[in-house]
PyMOL commands that place a pseudoatom at each C-alpha (Angstrom):
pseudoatom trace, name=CA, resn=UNK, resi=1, chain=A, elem=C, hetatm=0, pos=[-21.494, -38.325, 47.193]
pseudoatom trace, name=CA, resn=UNK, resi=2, chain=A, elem=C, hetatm=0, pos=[-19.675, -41.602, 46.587]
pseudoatom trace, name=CA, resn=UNK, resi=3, chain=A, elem=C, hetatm=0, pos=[-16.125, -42.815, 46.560]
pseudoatom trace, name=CA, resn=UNK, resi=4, chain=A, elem=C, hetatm=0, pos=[-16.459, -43.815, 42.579]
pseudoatom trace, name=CA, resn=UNK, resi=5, chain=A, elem=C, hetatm=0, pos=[-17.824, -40.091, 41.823]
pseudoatom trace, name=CA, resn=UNK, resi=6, chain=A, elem=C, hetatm=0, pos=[-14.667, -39.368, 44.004]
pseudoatom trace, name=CA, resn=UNK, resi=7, chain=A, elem=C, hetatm=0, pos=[-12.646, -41.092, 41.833]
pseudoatom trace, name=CA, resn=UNK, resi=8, chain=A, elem=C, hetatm=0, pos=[-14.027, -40.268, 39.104]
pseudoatom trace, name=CA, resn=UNK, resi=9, chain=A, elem=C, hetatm=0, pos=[-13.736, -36.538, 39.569]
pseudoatom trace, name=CA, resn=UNK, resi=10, chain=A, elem=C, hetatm=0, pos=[-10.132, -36.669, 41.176]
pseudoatom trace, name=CA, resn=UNK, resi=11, chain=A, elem=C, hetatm=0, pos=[-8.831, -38.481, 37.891]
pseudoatom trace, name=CA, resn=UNK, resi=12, chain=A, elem=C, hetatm=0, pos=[-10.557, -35.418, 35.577]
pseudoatom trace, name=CA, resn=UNK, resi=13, chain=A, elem=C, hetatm=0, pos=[-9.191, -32.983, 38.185]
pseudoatom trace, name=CA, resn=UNK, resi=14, chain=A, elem=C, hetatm=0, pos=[-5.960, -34.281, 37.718]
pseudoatom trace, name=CA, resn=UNK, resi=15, chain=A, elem=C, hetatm=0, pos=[-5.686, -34.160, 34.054]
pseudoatom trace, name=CA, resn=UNK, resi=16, chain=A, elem=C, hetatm=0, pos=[-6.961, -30.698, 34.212]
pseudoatom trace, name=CA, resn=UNK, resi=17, chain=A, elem=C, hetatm=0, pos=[-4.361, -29.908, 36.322]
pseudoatom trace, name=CA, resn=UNK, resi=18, chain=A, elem=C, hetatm=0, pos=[-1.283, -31.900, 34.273]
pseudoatom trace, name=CA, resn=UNK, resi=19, chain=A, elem=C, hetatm=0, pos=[-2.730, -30.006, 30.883]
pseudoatom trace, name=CA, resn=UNK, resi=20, chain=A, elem=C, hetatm=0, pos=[-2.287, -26.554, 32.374]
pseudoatom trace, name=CA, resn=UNK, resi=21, chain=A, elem=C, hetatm=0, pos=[-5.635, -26.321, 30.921]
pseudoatom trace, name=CA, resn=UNK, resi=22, chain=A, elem=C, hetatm=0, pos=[-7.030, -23.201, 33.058]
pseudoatom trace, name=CA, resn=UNK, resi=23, chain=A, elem=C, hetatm=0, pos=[-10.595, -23.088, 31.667]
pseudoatom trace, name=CA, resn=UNK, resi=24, chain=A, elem=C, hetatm=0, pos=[-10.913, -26.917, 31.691]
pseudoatom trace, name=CA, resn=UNK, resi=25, chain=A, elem=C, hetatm=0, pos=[-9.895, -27.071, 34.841]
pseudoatom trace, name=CA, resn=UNK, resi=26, chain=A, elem=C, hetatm=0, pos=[-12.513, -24.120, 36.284]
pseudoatom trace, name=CA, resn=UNK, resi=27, chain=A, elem=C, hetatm=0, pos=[-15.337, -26.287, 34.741]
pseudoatom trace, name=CA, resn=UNK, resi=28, chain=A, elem=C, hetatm=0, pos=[-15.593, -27.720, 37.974]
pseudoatom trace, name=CA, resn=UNK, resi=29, chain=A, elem=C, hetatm=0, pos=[-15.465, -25.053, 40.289]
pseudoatom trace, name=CA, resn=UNK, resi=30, chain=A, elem=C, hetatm=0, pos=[-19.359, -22.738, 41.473]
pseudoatom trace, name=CA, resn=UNK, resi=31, chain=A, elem=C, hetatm=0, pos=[-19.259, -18.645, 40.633]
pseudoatom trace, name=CA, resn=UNK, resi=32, chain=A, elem=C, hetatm=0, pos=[-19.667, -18.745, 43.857]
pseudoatom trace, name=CA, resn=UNK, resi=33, chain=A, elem=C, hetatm=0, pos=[-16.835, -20.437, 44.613]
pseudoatom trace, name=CA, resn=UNK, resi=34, chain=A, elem=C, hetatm=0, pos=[-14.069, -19.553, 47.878]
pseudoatom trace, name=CA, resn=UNK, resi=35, chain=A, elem=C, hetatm=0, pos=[-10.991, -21.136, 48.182]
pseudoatom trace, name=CA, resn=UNK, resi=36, chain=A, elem=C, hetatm=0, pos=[-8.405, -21.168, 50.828]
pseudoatom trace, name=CA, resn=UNK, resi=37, chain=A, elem=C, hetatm=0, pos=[-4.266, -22.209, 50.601]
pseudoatom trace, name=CA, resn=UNK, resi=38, chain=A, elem=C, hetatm=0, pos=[-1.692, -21.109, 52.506]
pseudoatom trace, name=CA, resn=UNK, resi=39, chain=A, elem=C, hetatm=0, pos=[-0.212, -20.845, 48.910]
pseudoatom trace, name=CA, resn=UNK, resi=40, chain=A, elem=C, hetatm=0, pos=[-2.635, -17.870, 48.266]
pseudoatom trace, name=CA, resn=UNK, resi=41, chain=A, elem=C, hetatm=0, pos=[-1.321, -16.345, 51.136]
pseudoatom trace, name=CA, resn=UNK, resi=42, chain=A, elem=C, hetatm=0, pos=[2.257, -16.432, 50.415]
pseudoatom trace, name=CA, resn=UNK, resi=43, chain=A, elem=C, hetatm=0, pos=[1.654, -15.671, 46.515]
pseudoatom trace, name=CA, resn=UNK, resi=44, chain=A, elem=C, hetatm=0, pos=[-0.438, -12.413, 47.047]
pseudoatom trace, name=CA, resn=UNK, resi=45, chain=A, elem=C, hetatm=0, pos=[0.483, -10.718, 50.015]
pseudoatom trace, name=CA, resn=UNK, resi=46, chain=A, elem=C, hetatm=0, pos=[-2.844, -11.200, 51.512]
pseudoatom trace, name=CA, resn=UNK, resi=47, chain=A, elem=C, hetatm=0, pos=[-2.933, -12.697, 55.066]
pseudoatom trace, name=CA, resn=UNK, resi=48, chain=A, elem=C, hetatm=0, pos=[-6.792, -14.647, 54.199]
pseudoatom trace, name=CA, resn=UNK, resi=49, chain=A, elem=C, hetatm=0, pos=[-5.296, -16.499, 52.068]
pseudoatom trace, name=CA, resn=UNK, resi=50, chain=A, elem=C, hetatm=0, pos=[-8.685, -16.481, 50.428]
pseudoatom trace, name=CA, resn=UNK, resi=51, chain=A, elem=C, hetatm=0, pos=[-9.931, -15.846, 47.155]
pseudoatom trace, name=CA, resn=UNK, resi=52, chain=A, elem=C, hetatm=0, pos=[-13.896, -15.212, 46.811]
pseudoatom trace, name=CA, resn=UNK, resi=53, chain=A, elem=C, hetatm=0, pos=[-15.850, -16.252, 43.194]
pseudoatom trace, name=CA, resn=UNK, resi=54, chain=A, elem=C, hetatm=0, pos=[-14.623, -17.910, 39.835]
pseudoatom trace, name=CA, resn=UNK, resi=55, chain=A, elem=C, hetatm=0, pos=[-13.324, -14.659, 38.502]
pseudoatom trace, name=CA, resn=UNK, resi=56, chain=A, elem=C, hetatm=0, pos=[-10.489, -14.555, 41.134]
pseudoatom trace, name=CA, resn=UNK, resi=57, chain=A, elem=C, hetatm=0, pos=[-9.746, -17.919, 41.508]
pseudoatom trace, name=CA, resn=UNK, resi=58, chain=A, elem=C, hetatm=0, pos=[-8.824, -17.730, 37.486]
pseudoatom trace, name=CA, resn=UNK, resi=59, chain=A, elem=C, hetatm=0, pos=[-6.602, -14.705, 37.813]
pseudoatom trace, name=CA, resn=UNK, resi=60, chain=A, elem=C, hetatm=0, pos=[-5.316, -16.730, 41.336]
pseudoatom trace, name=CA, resn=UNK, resi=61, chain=A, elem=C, hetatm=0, pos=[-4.707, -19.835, 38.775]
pseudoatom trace, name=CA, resn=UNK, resi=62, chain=A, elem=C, hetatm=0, pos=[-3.554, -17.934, 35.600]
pseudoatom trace, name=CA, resn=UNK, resi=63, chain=A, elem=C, hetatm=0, pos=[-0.578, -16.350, 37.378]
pseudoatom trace, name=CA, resn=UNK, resi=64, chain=A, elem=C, hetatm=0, pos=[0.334, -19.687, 39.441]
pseudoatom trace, name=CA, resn=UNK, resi=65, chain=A, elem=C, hetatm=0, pos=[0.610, -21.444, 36.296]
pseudoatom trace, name=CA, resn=UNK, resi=66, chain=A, elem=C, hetatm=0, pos=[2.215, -18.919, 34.933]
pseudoatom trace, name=CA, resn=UNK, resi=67, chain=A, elem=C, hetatm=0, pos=[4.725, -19.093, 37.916]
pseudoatom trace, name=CA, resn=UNK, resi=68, chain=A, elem=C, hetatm=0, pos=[4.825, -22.440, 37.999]
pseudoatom trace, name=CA, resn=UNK, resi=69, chain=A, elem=C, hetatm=0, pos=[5.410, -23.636, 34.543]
pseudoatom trace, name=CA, resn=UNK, resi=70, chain=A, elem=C, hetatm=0, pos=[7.115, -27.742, 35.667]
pseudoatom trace, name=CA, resn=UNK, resi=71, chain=A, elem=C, hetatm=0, pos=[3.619, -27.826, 37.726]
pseudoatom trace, name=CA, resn=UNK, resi=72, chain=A, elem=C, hetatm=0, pos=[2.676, -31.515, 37.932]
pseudoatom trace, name=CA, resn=UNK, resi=73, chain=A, elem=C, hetatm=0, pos=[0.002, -33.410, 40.155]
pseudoatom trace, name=CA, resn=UNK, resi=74, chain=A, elem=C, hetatm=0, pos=[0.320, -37.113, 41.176]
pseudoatom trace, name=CA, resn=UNK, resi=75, chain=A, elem=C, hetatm=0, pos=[-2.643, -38.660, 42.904]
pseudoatom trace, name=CA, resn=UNK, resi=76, chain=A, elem=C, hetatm=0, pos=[-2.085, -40.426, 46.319]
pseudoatom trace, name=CA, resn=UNK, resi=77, chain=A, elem=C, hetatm=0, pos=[-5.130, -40.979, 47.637]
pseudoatom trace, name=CA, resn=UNK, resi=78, chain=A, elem=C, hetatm=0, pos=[-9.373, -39.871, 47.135]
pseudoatom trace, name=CA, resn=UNK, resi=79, chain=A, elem=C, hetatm=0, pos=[-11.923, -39.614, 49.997]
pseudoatom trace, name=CA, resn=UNK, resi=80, chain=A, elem=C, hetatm=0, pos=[-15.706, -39.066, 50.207]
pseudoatom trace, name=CA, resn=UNK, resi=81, chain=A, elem=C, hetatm=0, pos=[-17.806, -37.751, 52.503]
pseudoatom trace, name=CA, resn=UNK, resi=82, chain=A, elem=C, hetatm=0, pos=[-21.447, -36.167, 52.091]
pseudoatom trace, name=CA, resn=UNK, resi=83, chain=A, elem=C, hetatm=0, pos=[-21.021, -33.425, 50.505]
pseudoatom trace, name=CA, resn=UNK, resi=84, chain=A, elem=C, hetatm=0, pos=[-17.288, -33.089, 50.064]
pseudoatom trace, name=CA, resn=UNK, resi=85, chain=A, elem=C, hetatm=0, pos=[-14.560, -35.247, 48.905]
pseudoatom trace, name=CA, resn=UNK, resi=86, chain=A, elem=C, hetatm=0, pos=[-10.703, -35.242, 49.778]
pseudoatom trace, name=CA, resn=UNK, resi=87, chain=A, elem=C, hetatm=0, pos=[-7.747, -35.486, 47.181]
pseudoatom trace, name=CA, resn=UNK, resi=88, chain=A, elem=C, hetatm=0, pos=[-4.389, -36.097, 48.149]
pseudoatom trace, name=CA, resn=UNK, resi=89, chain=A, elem=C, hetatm=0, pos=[-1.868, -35.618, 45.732]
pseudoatom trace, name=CA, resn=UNK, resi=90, chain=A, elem=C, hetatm=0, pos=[2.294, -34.735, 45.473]
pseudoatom trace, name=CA, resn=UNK, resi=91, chain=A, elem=C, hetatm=0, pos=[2.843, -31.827, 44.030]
pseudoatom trace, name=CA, resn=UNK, resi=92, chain=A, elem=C, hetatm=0, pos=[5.905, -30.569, 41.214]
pseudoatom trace, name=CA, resn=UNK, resi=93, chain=A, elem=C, hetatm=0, pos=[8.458, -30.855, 44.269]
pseudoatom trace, name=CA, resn=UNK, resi=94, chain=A, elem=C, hetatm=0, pos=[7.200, -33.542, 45.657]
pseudoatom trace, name=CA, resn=UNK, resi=95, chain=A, elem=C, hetatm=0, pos=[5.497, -31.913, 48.404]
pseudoatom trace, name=CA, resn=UNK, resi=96, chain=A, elem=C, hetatm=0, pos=[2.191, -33.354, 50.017]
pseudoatom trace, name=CA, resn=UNK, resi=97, chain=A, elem=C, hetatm=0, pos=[-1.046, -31.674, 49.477]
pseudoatom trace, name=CA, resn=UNK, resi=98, chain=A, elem=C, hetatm=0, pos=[-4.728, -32.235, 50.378]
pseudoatom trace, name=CA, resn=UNK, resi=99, chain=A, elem=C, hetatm=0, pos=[-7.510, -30.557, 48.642]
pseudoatom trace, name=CA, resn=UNK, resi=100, chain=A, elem=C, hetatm=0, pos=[-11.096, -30.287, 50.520]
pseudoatom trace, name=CA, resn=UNK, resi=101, chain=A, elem=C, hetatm=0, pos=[-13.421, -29.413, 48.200]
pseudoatom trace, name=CA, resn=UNK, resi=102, chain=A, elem=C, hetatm=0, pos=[-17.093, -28.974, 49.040]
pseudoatom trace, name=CA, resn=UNK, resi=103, chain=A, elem=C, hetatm=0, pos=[-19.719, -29.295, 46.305]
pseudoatom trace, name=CA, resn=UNK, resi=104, chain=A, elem=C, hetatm=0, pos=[-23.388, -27.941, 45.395]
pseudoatom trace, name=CA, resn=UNK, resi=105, chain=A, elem=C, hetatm=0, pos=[-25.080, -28.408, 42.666]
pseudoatom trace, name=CA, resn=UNK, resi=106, chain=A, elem=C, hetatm=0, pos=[-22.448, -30.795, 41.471]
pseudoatom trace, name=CA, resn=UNK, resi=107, chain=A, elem=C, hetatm=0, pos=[-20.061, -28.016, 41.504]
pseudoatom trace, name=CA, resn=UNK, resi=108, chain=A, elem=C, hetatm=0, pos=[-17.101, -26.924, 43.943]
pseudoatom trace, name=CA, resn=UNK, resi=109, chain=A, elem=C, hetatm=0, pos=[-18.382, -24.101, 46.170]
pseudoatom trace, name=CA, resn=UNK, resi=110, chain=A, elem=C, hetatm=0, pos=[-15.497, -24.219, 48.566]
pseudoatom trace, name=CA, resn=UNK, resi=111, chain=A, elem=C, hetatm=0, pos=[-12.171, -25.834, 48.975]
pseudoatom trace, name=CA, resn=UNK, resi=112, chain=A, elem=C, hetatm=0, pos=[-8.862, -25.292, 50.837]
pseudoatom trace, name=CA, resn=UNK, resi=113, chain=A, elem=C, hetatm=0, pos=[-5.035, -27.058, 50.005]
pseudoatom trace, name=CA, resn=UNK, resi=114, chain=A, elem=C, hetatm=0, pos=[-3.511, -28.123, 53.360]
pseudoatom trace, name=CA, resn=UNK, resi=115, chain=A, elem=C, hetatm=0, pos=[0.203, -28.598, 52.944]
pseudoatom trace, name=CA, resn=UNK, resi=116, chain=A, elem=C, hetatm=0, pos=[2.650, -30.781, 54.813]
pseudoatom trace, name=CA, resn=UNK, resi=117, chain=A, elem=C, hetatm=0, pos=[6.431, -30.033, 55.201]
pseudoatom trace, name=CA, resn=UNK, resi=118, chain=A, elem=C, hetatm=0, pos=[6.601, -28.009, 51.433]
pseudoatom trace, name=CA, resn=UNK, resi=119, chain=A, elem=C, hetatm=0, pos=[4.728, -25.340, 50.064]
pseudoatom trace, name=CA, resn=UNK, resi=120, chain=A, elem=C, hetatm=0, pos=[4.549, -25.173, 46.429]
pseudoatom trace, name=CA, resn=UNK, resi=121, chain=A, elem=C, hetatm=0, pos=[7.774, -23.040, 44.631]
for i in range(1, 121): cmd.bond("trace and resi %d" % i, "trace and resi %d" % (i + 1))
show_as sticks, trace
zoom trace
């Protein structure tokens, strides 16, 4: 992986995100996918804070944007590593968030959202 695909998928990430768009933005994301967020946690009731394959991360999504209809993403920053890449964004209440997502196949197998001092409303 390199810092322009970085870019390059952070930016379509985004605007997936801003349009509230659920199925555009799950193009990106493995059937195999597991994601982790503290958010998860305090929205379900389920210590993990884990949800395992595409399936569950859309009814995961589907009610947070349902919850969360002002949500709004504003890129701060986009790392690379090998097989991973790191976006740092503000979210809706101007909370800090990073977003590790790990890729195969050119898709997002895993990730977790790291929070600073806000969680998301």
């Amino acid at each position: 992986m390199d810092l322009e695909f970085a870019r390059t998928f952070a930016a379509e990430w985004l605007d997936g995100w801003n349009s509230h768009d659920l199925e555009r933005i799950l193009t990106h994301y493995h059937e195999d996918v597991t994601f982790s967020s503290p958010v998860i946690a305090q929205m379900t009731g389920d210590a993990s804070g884990t949800v395992h394959g595409k399936e569950a991360l859309r009814a995961y999504w589907a009610t947070g944007l349902e919850r969360i209809p002002e949500l709004r993403f504003e890129l701060v920053d986009v790392r690379a590593s090998v097989h991973a890449l790191v976006i740092d964004y503000r979210n809706q209440i101007g909370g800090r968030v990073s977003e590790v997502l790990t890729f195969r196949d050119g898709l997002v197998i895993s990730g977790f959202g790291a929070y600073g001092e806000t969680l998301a409303n």
